[in-house]
C-alpha positions as CSV (number, residue, x, y, z in Angstrom):
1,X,38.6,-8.6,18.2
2,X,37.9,-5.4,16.0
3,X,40.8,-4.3,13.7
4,X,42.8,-1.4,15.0
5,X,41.4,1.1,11.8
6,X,38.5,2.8,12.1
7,X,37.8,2.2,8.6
8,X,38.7,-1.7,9.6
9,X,36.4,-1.7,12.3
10,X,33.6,-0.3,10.5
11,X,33.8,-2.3,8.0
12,X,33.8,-5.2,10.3
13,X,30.8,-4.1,12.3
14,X,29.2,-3.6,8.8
15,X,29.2,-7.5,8.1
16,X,28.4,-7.7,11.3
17,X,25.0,-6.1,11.2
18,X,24.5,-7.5,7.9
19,X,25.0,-11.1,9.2
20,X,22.2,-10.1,11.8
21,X,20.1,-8.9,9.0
22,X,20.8,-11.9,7.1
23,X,19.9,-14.2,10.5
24,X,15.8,-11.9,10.1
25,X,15.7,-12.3,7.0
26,X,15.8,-16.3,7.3
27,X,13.6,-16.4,10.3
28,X,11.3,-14.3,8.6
29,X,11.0,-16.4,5.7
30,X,10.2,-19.5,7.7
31,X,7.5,-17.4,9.8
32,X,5.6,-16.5,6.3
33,X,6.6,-19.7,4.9
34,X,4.8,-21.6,7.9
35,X,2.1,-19.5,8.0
36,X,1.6,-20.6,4.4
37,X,1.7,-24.1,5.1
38,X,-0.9,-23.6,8.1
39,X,-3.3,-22.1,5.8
40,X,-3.0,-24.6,2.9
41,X,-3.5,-27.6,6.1
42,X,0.3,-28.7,6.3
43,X,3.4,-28.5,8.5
44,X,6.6,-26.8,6.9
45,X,9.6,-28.9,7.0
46,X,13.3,-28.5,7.1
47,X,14.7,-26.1,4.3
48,X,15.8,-27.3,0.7
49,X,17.0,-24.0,-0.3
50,X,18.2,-20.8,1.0
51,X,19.3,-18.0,-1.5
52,X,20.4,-15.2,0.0
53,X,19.7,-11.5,-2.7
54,X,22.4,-9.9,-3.0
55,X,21.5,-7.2,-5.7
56,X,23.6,-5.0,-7.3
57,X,27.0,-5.6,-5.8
58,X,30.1,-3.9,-6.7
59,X,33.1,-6.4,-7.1
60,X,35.8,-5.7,-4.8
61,X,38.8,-3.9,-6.4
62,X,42.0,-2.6,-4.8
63,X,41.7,1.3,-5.4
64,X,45.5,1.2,-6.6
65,X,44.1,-1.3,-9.5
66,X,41.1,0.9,-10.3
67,X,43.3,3.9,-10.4
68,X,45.7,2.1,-12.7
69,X,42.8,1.3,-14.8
70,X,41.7,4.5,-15.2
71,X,45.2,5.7,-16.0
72,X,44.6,8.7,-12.9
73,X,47.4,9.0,-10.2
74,X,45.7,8.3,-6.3
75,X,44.3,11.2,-4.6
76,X,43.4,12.0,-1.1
77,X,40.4,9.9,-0.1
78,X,37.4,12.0,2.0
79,X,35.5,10.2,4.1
80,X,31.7,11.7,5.1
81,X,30.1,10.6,8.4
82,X,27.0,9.5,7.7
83,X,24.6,6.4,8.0
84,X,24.6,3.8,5.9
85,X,21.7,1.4,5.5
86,X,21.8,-2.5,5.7
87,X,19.2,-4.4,4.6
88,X,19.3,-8.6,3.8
89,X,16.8,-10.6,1.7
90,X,16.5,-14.0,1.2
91,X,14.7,-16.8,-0.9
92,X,14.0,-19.7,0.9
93,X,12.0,-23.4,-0.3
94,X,11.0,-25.2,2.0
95,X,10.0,-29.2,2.0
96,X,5.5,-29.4,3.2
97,X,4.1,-32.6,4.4
């Protein structure tokens, strides 16, 4: 169930999309990975590792805190429409034989 917000809900269908993204990303990795394996003459086995690369993420901060810290009083927020981009990389290892 989507949160009642519209800010709430596109937030949640944000993670959403990501965790799609995030589901490629993996299944990507494996394809190359395999293909890899094929070309060196082995079979890819079960993942050791999966990182998931995350970049340059800002860490979450109430906007009353980060007003507080920059000693400003809050302000009416403007949202833009727009598009916003979601993209998911991974690192992955994965056992050979």
């Amino acid at each position: 169930m989507l949160p009642a917000r519209g800010l709430d809900r596109e937030f949640f269908a944000r993670l959403v999309r990501m965790d799609v993204e995030i589901a490629g990303a993996v299944a990507a990795a494996r394809g190359r990975a395999e293909a890899l394996a094929a070309a060196a003459g082995l079979s890819l086995g079960e993942p050791l590792r999966i990182e998931e690369d995350v970049g340059e993420m800002p860490t979450p901060m109430p906007r009353m805190a980060m007003l507080r810290a920059a000693g400003t009083e809050a302000a009416p927020t403007e949202i833009a429409a727009g598009e916003v981009e979601i993209t998911a990389r991974v690192r992955a290892w994965f056992s050979m034989a």
